[in-house]
Structures are given as C-alpha cells and as structure tokens.
C-alpha positions as CSV (number, residue, x, y, z in Angstrom):
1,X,0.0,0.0,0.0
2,X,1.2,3.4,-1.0
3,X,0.4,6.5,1.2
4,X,0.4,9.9,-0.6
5,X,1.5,13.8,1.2
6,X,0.7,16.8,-0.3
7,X,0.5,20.6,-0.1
8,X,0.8,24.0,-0.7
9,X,-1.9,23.2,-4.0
10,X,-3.8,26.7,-3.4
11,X,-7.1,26.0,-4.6
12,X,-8.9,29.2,-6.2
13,X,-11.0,30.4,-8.9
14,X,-7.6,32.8,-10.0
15,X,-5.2,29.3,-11.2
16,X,-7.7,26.9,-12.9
17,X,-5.0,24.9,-14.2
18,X,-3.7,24.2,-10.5
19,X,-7.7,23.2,-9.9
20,X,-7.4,20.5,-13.1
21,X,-4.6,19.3,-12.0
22,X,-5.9,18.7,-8.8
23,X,-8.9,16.8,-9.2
24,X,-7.3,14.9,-12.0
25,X,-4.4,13.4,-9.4
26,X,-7.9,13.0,-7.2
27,X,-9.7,11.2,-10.2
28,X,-6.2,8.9,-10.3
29,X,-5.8,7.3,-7.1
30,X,-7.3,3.9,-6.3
31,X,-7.2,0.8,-4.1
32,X,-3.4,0.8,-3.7
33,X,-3.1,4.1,-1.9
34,X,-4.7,3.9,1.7
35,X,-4.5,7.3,2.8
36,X,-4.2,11.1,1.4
37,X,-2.3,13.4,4.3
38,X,-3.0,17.5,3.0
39,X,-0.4,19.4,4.8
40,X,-1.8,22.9,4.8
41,X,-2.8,25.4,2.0
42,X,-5.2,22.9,-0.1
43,X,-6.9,26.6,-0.5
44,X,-5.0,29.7,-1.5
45,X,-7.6,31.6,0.8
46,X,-10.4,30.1,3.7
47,X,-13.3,32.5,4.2
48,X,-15.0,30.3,6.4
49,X,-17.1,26.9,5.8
50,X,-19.9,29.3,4.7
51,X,-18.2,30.4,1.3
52,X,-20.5,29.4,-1.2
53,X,-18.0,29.4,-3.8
54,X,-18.4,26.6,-6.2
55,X,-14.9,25.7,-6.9
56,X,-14.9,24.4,-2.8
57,X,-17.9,22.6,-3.3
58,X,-16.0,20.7,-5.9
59,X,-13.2,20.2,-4.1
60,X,-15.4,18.7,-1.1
61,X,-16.9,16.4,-3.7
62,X,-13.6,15.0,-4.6
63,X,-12.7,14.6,-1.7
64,X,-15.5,12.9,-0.3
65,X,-15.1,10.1,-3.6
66,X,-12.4,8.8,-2.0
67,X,-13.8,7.6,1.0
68,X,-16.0,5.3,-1.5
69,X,-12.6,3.2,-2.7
70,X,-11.8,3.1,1.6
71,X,-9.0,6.1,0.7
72,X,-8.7,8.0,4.2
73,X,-8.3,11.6,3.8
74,X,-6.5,13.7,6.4
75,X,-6.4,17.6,6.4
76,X,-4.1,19.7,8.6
77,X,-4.3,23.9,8.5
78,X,-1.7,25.7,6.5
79,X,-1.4,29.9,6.7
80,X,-4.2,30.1,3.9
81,X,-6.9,27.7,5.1
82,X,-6.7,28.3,9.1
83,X,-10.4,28.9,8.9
84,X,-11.2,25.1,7.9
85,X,-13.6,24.2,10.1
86,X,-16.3,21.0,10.7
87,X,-18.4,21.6,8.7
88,X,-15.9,21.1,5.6
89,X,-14.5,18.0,6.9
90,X,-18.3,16.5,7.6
91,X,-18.4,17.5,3.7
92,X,-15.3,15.9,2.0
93,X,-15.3,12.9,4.6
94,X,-11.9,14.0,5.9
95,X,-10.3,14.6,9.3
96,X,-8.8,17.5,10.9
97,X,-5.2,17.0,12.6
98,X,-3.5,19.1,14.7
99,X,-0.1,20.6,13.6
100,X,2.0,18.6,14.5
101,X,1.0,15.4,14.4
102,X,2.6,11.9,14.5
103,X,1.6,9.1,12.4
104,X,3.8,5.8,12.2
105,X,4.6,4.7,8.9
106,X,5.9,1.0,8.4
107,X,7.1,0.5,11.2
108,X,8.6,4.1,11.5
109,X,6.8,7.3,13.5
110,X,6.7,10.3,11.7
111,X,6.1,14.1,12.4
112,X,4.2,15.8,10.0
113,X,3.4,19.6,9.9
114,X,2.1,22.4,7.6
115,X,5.7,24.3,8.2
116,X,5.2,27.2,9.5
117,X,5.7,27.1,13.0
118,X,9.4,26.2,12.6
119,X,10.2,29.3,10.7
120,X,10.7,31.5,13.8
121,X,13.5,33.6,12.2
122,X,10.8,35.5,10.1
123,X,9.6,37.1,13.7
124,X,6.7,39.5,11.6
125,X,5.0,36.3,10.3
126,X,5.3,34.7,14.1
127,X,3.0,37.1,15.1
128,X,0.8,37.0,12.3
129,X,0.8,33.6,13.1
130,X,0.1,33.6,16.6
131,X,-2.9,35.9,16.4
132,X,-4.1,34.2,13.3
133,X,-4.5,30.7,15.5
134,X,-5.9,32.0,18.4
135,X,-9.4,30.5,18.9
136,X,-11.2,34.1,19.9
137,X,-9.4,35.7,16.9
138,X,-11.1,32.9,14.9
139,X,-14.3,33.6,15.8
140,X,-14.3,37.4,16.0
141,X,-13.6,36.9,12.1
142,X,-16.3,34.3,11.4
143,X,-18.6,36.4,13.2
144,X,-18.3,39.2,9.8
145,X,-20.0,39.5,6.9
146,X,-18.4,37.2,3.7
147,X,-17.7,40.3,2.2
148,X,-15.7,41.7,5.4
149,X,-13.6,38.3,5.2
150,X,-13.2,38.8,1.3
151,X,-11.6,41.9,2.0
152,X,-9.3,40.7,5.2
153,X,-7.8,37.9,2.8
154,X,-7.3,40.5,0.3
155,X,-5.3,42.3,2.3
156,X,-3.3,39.8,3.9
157,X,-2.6,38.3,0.8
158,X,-1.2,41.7,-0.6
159,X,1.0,42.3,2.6
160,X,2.0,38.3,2.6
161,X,3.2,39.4,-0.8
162,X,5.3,42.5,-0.6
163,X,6.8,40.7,2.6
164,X,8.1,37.8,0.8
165,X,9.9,40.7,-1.8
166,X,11.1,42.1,0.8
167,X,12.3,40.0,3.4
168,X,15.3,37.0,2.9
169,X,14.6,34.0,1.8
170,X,16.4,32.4,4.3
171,X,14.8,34.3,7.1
172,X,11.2,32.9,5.5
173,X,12.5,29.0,5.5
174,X,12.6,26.8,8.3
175,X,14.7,27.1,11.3
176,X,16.9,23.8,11.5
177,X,17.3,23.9,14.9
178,X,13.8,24.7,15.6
179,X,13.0,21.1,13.7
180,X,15.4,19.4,15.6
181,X,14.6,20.4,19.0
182,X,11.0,19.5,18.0
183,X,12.1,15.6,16.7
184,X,14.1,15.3,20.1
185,X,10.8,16.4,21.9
186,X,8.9,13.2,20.7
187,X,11.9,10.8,20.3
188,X,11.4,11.2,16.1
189,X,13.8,11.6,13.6
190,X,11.6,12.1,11.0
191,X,9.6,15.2,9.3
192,X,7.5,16.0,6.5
193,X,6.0,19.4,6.4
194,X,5.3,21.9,3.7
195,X,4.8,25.9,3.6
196,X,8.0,27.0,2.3
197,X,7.5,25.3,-1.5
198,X,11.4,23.6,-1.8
199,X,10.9,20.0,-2.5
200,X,13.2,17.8,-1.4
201,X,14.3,15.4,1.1
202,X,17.0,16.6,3.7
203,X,19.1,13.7,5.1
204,X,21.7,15.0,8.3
205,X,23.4,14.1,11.1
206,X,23.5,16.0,14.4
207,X,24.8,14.0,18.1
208,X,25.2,11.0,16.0
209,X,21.1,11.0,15.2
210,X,20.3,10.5,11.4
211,X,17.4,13.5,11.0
212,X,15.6,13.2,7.5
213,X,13.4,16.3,6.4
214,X,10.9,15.6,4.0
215,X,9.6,19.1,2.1
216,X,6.9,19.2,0.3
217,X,6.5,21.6,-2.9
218,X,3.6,24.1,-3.8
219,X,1.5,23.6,-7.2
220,X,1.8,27.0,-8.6
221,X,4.3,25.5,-10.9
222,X,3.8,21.6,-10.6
223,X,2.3,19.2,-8.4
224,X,4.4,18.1,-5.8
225,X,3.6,14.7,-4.3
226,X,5.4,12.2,-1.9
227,X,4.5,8.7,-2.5
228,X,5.6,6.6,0.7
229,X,5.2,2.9,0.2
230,X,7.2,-0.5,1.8
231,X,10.5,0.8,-0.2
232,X,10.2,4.2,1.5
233,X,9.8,8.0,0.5
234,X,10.0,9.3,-2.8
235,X,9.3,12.5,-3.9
236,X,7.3,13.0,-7.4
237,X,6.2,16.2,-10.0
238,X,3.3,16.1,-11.5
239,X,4.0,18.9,-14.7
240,X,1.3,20.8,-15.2
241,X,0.7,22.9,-19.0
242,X,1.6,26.3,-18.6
C-alpha cells in the first residue's frame, strides 16, 4: 500500500490549471493508496465553511469520492486555510489533525506539519501567526459579513506578498534547529512538512542522530507529491501545461 503527502496546491478560482490538476491526481488514485495526508494550504484563501463558492464545493466532492474506494483523507491547517472548520471535513469525509501530528509509517513514527511554525526567524509572520491561530481571533472573524472576510484575505494576501519581496529568503524558510529540538521532543527523527515550496528530502546528522526532512513543494508551478510505500519516500512532479 502506497500513502500519498501533499500541499501548498492553493485552490482558487484565479489558477484553474492548478484546480485541473488537482482533481485529476484526485480522479487517479485507487485501491493501492490507503490514505491522502494534506499538509496545509489545499486553498490559496479560507473565508470560512460558509463560502459558497463553487470551486470548494468541488473540491469537497472530490474529496468525499475517496472515501468510497476506503481512501482516508486527512487535512491539517496551513497559513491560507486556518479557517477550515467542521463543517468542511463533515463535507469531504476527511479529518482535521492538529499541527503537529505523528503518524507511524511501516514501522517508522513520523512528524508531519504544515511548516510554519518552525520558521521563527521571520519574527513578523510569528505574530501574524500567533494571532491568526488564536481561537477568539477565529471567531471574531467568522462572526463578519463574507464580504468583510473577502476583503481581510485580500489584504493579507497583498502584505503576505510585498513581505516575501522584501524580506530573505532564508529568514522565510525553516529554522533547523527549531525542527530538531521539536524531533528530540517526541523521540522522532523524522519530518515531512510543507509551507515554504522547496521540495526535497534533507538527510543530516547531528549528536550522532540521522534527521531526515521531508519538504513538500507548492502547485503553482507543478504538483508536488510524496508517494511513501514498503520501499520508503520518494518525492514526485506532476508537470502541469503552462
């Protein structure tokens, strides 16, 4: 059996040749894959479970298929989609995870994460972060008009923007350390998170413990996947037509 990781897709009306190439990877998977794990950011914006928005609905749908070939489908927040809530997962048959989370994998426990919390050099988004999560926060914003969210995610998405222009890159990617101290809190040595869109796996040693990070890449410019079956991880693009 084959288990699939993905994220950073960004679902939206504005790249409808990420959305194709979505729900055709969706159509694709069958009886030998036994679960999908979304890391964060299926959505490139969450208004709220109440966004009527048809191009959700779909996704939902799709979703929800794979529960009817026993394909379980687990979905974790990313800095896009933080307002996922219930009612979508009742919708697309999938489960919410907190971030992080450990699953076991052949044997092996794993962390997996949307990213973000390990990028603490990048201080601004921290904070963005932090209020962003916070429950109250949450529901002070759900508690506004659709059009009053449309024009928050606006917003944010415009000063996400001209702070990734502005800011180094390396400042905006994850902080080893951070990773590591996080691994040694559960007894792990493994990770596969998303957020920062550089695929690849990252094999070192530190104290004489082999850590292997497992990044996942964004769709904006391909489909990133990780297929993990009995001969291990392997990371795979799915090219899309530009």
């Amino acid at each position: 059996m084959t288990t699939l990781f993905i994220s950073d897709i960004h679902i939206s009306d504005d790249y409808p040749k990420i959305c194709k190439l979505f729900f055709d990877f969706i159509k694709k998977i069958d009886t030998n894959v036994n679960a999908l794990y979304i890391l964060g950011d299926l959505f490139e914006y969450w208004l709220g479970d109440d966004d009527p928005n048809p191009i959700f609905k779909q996704t939902q749908d799709a979703l929800k298929d794979l529960s009817k070939i026993d394909v379980s489908v687990f979905f974790m927040h990313g800095n896009r989609d933080f307002l996922v809530g219930d009612e979508f997962a009742k919708k697309s048959h999938t489960k919410i995870l907190s971030d992080p989370s450990i699953i076991e994998l052949y044997g092996e426990r794993i962390l997996i994460s949307h990213g973000d919390m390990y990028c603490i050099d990048d201080e601004e988004y921290q904070s963005f972060r932090k209020q962003t999560r916070d429950p109250q926060w949450q529901k002070m914003i759900l508690g506004k008009p659709l059009e009053y969210r449309k024009n928050f995610a606006k917003m944010a998405r415009a000063k996400s923007l001209e702070h990734t222009q502005l800011d180094n890159e390396n400042i905006m990617d994850v902080n080893e350390d951070e990773v590591k101290k996080m691994l040694d809190q559960f007894n792990l040595s493994t990770i596969i998170h998303g957020h920062t869109h550089r695929p690849f796996i990252h094999n070192t040693i530190s104290n004489e413990v082999n850590y292997r990070r497992i990044v996942l890449g964004d769709w904006y410019e391909q489909g990133s996947i990780l297929e993990w079956s009995e001969s291990g991880p392997k990371l795979i693009k799915l090219n899309r037509n530009h």
